[in-house]
Jmol script that loads the backbone (N, CA, C; Angstrom):
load data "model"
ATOM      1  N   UNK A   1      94.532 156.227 171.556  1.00  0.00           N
ATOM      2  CA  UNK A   1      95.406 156.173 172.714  1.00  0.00           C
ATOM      3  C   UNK A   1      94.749 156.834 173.928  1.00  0.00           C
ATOM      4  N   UNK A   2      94.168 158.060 173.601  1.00  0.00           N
ATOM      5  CA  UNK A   2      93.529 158.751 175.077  1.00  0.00           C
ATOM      6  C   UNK A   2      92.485 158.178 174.959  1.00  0.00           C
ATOM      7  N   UNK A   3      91.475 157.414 174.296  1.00  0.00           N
ATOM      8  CA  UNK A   3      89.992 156.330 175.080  1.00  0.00           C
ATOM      9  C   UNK A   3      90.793 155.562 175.481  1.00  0.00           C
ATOM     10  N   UNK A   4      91.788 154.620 175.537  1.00  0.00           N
ATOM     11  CA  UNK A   4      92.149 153.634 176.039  1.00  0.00           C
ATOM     12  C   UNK A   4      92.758 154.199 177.464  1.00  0.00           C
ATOM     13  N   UNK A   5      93.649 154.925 177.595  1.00  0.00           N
ATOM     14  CA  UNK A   5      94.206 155.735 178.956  1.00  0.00           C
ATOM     15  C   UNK A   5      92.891 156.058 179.613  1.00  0.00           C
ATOM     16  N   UNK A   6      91.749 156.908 179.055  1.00  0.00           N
ATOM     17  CA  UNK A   6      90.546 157.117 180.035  1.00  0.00           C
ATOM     18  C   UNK A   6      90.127 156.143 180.353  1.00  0.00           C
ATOM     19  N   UNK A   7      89.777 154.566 179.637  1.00  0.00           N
ATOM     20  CA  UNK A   7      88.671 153.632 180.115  1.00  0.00           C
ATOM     21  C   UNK A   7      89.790 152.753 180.899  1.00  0.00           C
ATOM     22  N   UNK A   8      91.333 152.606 180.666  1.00  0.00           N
ATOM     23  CA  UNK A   8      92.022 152.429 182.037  1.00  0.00           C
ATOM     24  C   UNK A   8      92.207 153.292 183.126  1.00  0.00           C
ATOM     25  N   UNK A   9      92.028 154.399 183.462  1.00  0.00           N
ATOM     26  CA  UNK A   9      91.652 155.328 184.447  1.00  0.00           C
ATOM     27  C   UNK A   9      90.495 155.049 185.082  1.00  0.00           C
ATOM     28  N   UNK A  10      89.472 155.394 184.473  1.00  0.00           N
ATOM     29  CA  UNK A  10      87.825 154.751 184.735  1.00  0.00           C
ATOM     30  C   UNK A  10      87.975 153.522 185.256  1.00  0.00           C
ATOM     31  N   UNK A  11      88.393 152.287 184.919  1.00  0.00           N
ATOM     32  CA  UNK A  11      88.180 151.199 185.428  1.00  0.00           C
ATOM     33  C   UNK A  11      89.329 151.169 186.960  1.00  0.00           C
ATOM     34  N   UNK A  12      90.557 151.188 186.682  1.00  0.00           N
ATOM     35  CA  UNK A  12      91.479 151.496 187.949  1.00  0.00           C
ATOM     36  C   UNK A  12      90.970 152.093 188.952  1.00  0.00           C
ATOM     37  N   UNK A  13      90.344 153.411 188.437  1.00  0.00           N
ATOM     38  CA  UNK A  13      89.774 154.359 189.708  1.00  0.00           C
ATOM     39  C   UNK A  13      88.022 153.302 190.486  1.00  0.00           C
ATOM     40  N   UNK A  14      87.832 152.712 189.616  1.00  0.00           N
ATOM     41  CA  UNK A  14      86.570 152.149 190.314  1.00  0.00           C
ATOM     42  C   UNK A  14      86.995 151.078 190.937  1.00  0.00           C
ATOM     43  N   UNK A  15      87.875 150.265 190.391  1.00  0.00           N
ATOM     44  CA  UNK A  15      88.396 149.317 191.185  1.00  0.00           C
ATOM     45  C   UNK A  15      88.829 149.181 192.268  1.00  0.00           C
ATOM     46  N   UNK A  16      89.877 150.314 192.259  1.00  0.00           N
ATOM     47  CA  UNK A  16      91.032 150.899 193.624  1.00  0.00           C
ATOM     48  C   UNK A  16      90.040 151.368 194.806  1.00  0.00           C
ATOM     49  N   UNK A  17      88.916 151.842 194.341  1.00  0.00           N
ATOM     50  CA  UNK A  17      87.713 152.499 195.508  1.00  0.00           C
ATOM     51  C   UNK A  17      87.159 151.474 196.062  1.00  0.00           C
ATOM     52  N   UNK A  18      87.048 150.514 195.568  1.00  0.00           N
ATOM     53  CA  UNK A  18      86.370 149.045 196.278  1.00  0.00           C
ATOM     54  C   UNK A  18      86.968 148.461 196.741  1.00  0.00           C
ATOM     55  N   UNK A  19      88.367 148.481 196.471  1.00  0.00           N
ATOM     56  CA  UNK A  19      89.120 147.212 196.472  1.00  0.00           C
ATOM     57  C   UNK A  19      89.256 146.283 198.037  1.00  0.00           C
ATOM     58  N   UNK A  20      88.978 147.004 198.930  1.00  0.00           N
ATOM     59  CA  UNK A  20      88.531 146.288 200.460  1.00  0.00           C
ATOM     60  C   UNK A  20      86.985 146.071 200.532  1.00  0.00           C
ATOM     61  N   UNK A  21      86.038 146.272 199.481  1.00  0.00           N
ATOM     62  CA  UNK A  21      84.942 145.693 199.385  1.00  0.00           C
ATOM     63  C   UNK A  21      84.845 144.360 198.733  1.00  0.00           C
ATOM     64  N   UNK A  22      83.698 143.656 199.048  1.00  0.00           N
ATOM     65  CA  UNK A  22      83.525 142.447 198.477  1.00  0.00           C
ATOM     66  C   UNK A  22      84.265 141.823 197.172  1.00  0.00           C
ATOM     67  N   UNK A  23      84.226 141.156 196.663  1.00  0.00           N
ATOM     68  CA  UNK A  23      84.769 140.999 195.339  1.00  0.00           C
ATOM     69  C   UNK A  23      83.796 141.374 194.290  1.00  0.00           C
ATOM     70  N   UNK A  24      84.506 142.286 193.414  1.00  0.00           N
ATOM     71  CA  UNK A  24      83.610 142.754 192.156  1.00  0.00           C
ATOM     72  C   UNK A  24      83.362 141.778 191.162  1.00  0.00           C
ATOM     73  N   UNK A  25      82.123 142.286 190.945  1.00  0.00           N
ATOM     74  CA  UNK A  25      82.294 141.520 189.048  1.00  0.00           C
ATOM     75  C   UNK A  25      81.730 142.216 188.236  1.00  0.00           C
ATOM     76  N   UNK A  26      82.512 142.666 186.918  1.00  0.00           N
ATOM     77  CA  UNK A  26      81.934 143.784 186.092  1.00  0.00           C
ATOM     78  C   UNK A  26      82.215 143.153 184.368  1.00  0.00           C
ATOM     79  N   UNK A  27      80.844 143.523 184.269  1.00  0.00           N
ATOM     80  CA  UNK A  27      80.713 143.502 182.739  1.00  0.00           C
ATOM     81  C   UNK A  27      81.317 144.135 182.117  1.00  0.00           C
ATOM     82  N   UNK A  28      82.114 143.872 180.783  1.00  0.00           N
ATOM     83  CA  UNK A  28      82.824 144.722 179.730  1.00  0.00           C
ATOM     84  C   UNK A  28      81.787 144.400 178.060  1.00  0.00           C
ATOM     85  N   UNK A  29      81.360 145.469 177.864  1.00  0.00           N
ATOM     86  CA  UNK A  29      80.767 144.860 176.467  1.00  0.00           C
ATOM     87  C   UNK A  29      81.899 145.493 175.621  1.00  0.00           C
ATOM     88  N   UNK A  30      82.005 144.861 175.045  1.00  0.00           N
ATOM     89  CA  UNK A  30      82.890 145.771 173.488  1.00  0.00           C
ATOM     90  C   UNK A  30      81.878 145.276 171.919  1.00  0.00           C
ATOM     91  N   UNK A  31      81.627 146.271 171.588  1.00  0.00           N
ATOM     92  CA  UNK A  31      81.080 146.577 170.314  1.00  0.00           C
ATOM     93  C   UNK A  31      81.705 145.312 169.204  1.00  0.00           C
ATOM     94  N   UNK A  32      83.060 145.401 169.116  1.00  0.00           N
ATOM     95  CA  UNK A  32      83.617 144.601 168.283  1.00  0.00           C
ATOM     96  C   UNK A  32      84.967 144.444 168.839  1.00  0.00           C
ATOM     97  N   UNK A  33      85.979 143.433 167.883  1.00  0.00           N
ATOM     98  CA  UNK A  33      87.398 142.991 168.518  1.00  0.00           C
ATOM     99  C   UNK A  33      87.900 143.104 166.483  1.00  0.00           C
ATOM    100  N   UNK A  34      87.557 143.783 166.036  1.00  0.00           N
ATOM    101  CA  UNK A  34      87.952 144.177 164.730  1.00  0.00           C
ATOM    102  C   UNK A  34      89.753 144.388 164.565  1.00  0.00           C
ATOM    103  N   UNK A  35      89.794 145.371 165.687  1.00  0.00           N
ATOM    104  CA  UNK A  35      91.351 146.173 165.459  1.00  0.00           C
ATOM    105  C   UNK A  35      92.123 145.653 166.266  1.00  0.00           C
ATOM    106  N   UNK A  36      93.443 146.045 166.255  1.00  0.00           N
ATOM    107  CA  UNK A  36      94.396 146.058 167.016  1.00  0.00           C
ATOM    108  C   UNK A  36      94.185 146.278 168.092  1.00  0.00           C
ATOM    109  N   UNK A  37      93.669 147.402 168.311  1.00  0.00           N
ATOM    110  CA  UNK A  37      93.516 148.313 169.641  1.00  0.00           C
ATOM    111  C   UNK A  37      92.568 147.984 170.507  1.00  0.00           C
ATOM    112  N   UNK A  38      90.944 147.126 169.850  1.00  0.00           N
ATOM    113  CA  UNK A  38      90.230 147.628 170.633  1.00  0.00           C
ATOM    114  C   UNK A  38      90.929 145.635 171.247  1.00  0.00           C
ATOM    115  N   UNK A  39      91.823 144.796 170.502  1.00  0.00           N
ATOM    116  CA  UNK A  39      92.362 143.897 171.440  1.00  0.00           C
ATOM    117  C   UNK A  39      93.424 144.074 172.035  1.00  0.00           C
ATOM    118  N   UNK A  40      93.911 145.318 172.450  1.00  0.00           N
ATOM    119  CA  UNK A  40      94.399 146.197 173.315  1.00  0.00           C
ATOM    120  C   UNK A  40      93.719 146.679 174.294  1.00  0.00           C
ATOM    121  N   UNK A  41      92.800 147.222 174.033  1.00  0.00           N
ATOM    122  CA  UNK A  41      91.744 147.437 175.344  1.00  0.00           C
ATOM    123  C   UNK A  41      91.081 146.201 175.824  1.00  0.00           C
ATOM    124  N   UNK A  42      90.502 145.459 175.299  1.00  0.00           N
ATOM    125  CA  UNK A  42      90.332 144.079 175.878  1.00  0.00           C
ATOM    126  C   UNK A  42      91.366 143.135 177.085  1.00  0.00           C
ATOM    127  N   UNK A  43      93.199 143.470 176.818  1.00  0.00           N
ATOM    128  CA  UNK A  43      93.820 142.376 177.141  1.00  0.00           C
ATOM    129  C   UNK A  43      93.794 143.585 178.531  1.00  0.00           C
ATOM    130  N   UNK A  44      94.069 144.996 178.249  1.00  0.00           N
ATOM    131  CA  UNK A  44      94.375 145.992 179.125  1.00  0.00           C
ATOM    132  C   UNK A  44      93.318 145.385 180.686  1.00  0.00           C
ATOM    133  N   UNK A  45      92.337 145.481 179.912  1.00  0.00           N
ATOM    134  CA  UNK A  45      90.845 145.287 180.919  1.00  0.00           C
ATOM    135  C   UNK A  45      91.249 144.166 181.601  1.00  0.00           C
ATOM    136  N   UNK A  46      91.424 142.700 181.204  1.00  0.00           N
ATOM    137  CA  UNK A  46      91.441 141.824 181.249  1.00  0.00           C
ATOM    138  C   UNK A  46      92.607 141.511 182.191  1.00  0.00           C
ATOM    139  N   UNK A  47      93.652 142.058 182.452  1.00  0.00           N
ATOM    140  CA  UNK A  47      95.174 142.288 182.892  1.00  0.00           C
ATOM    141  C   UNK A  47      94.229 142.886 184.301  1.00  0.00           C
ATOM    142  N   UNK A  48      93.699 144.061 184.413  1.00  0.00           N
ATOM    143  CA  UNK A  48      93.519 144.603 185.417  1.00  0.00           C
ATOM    144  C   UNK A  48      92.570 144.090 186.393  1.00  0.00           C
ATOM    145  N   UNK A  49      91.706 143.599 185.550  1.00  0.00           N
ATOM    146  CA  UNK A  49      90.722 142.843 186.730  1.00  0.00           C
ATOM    147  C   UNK A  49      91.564 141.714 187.418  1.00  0.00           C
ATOM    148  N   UNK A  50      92.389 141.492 186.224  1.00  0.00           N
ATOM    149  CA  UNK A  50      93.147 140.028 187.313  1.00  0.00           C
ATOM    150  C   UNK A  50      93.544 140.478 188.500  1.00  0.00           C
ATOM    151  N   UNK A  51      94.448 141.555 188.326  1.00  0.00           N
ATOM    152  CA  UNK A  51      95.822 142.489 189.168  1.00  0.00           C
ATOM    153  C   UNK A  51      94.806 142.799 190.515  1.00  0.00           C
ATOM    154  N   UNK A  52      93.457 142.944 190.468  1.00  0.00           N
ATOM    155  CA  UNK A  52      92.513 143.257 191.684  1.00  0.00           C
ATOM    156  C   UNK A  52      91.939 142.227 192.198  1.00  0.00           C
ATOM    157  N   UNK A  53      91.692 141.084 191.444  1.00  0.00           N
ATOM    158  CA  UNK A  53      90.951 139.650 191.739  1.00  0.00           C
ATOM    159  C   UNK A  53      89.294 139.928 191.681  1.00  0.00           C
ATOM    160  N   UNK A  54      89.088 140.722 190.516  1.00  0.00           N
ATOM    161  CA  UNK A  54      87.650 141.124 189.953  1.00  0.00           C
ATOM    162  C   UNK A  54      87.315 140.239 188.677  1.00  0.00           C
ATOM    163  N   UNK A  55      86.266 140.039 188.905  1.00  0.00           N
ATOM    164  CA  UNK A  55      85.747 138.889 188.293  1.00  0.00           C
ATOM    165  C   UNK A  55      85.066 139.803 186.746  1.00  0.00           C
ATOM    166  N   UNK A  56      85.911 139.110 185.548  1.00  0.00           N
ATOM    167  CA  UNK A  56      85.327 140.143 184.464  1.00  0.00           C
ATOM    168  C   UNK A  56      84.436 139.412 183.168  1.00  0.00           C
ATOM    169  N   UNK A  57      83.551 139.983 183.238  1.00  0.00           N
ATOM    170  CA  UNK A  57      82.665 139.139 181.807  1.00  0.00           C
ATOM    171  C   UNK A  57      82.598 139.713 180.885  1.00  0.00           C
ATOM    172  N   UNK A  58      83.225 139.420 179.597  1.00  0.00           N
ATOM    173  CA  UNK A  58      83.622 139.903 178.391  1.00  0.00           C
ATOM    174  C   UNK A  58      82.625 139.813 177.110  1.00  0.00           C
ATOM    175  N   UNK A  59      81.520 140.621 176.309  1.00  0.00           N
ATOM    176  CA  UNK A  59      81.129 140.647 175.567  1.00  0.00           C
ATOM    177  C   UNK A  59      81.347 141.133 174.159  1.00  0.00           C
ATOM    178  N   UNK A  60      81.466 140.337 173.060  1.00  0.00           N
ATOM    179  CA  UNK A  60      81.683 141.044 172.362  1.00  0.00           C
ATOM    180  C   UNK A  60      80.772 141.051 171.451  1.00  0.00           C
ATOM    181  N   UNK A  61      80.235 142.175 171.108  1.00  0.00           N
ATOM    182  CA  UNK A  61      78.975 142.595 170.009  1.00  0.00           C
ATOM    183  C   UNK A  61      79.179 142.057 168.475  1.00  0.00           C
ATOM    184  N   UNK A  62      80.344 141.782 168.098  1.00  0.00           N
ATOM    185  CA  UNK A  62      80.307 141.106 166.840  1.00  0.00           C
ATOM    186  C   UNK A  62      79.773 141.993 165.544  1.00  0.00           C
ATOM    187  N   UNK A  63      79.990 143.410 165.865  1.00  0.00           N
ATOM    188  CA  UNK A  63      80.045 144.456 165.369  1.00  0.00           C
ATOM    189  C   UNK A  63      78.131 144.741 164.663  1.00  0.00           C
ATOM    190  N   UNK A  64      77.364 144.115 165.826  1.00  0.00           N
ATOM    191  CA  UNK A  64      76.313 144.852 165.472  1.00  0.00           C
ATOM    192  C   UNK A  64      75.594 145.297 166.946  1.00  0.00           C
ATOM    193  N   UNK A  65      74.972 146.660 167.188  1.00  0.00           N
ATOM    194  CA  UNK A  65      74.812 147.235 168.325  1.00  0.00           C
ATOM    195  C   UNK A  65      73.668 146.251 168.852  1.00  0.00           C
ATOM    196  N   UNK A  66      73.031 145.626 168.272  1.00  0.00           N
ATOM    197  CA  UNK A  66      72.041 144.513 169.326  1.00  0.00           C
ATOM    198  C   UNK A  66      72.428 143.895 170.074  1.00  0.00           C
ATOM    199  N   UNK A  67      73.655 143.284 169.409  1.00  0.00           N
ATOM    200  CA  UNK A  67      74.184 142.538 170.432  1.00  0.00           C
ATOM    201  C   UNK A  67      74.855 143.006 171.814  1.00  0.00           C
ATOM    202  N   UNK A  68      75.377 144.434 171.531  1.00  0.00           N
ATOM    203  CA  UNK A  68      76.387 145.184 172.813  1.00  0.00           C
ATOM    204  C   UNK A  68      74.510 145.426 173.280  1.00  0.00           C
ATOM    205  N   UNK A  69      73.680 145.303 172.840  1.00  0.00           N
ATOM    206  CA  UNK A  69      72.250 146.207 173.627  1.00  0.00           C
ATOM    207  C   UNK A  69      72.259 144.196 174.532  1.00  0.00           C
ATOM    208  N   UNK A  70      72.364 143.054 173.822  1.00  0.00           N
ATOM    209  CA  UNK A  70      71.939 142.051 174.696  1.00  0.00           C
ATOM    210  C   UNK A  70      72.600 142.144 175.787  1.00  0.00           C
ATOM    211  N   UNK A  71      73.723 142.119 175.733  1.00  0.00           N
ATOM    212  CA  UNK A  71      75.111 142.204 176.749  1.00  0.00           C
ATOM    213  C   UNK A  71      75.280 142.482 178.000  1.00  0.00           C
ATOM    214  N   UNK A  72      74.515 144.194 177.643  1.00  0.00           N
ATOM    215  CA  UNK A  72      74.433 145.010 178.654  1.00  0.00           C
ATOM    216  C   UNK A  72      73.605 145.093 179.569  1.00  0.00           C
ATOM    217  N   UNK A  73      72.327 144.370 178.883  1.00  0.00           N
ATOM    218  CA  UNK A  73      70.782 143.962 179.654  1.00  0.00           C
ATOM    219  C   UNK A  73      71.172 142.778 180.343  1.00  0.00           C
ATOM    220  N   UNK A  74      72.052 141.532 179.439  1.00  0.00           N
ATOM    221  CA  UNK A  74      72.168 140.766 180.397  1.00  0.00           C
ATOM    222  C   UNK A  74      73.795 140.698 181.407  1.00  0.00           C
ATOM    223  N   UNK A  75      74.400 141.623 181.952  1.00  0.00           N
ATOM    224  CA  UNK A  75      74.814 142.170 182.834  1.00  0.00           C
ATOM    225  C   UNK A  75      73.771 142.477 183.700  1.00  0.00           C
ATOM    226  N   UNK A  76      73.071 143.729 183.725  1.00  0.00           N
ATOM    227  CA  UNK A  76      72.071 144.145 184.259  1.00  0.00           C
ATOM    228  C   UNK A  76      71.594 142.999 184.886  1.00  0.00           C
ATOM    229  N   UNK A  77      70.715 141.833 184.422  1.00  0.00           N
ATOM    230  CA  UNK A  77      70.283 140.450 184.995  1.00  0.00           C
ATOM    231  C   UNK A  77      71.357 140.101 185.475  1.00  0.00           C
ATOM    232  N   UNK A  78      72.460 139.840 185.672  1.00  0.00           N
ATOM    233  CA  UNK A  78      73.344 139.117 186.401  1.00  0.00           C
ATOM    234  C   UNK A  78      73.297 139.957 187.559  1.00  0.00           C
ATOM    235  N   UNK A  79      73.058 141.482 187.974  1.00  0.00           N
ATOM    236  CA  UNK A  79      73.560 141.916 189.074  1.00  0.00           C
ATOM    237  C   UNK A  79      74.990 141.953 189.196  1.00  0.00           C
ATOM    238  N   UNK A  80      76.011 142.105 187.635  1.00  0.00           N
ATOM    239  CA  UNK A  80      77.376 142.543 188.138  1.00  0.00           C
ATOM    240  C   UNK A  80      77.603 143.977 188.651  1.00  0.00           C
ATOM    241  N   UNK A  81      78.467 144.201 189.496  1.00  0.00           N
ATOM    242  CA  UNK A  81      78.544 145.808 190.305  1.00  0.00           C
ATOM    243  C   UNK A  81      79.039 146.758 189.096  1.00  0.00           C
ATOM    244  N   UNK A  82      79.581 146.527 187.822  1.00  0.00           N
ATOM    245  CA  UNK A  82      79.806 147.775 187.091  1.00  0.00           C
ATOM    246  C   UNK A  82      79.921 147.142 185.637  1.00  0.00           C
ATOM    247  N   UNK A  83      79.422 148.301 185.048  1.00  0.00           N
ATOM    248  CA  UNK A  83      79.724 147.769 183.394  1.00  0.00           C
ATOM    249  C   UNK A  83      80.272 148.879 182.364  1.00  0.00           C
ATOM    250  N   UNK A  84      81.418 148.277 181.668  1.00  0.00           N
ATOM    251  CA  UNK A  84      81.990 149.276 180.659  1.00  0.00           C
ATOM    252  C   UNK A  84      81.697 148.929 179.497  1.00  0.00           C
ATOM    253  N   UNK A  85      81.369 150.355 178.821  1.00  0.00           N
ATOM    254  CA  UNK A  85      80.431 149.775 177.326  1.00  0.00           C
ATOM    255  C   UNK A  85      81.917 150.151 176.490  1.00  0.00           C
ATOM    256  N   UNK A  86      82.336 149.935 175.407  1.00  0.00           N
ATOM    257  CA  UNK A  86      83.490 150.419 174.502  1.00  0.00           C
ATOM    258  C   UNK A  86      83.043 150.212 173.100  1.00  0.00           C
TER     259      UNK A  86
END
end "model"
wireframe off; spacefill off
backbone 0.3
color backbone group
């Protein structure tokens, strides 16, 4: 419950600071979509970028860390303005 309240804090607070800047687009990697929760943090994320009109790209690692390592590199190559690892 409190990672999910921090990485909606974290993301709100980065959002809300831009939000008269350009339009964002930020990478989300998630490790895996195993639980309940972490598709709780997914829809959470997913809800909020809408609510700002931020453009969000959703990875999911498929529960092995190479893949959250491809994800994040290719974010990085895209040039999106922020990325949340989970």
């Amino acid at each position: 419950m409190w990672k999910r309240l921090l990485i909606v804090s974290a993301v709100s607070a980065a959002m809300s600071s831009m939000a008269l800047a350009a339009p964002l687009t930020v990478g989300f990697s998630q490790v895996g979509s195993e639980s309940g929760w972490r598709a709780a943090e997914t829809n959470v994320a997913k809800s909020e970028a809408e609510k700002r009109g931020i453009t969000l790209k959703i990875a999911d690692g498929q529960q092995k860390q190479e893949n959250q390592i491809k994800a994040v590199r290719s974010f990085v190559a895209q040039g999106v303005d922020a990325i949340f690892i989970a």
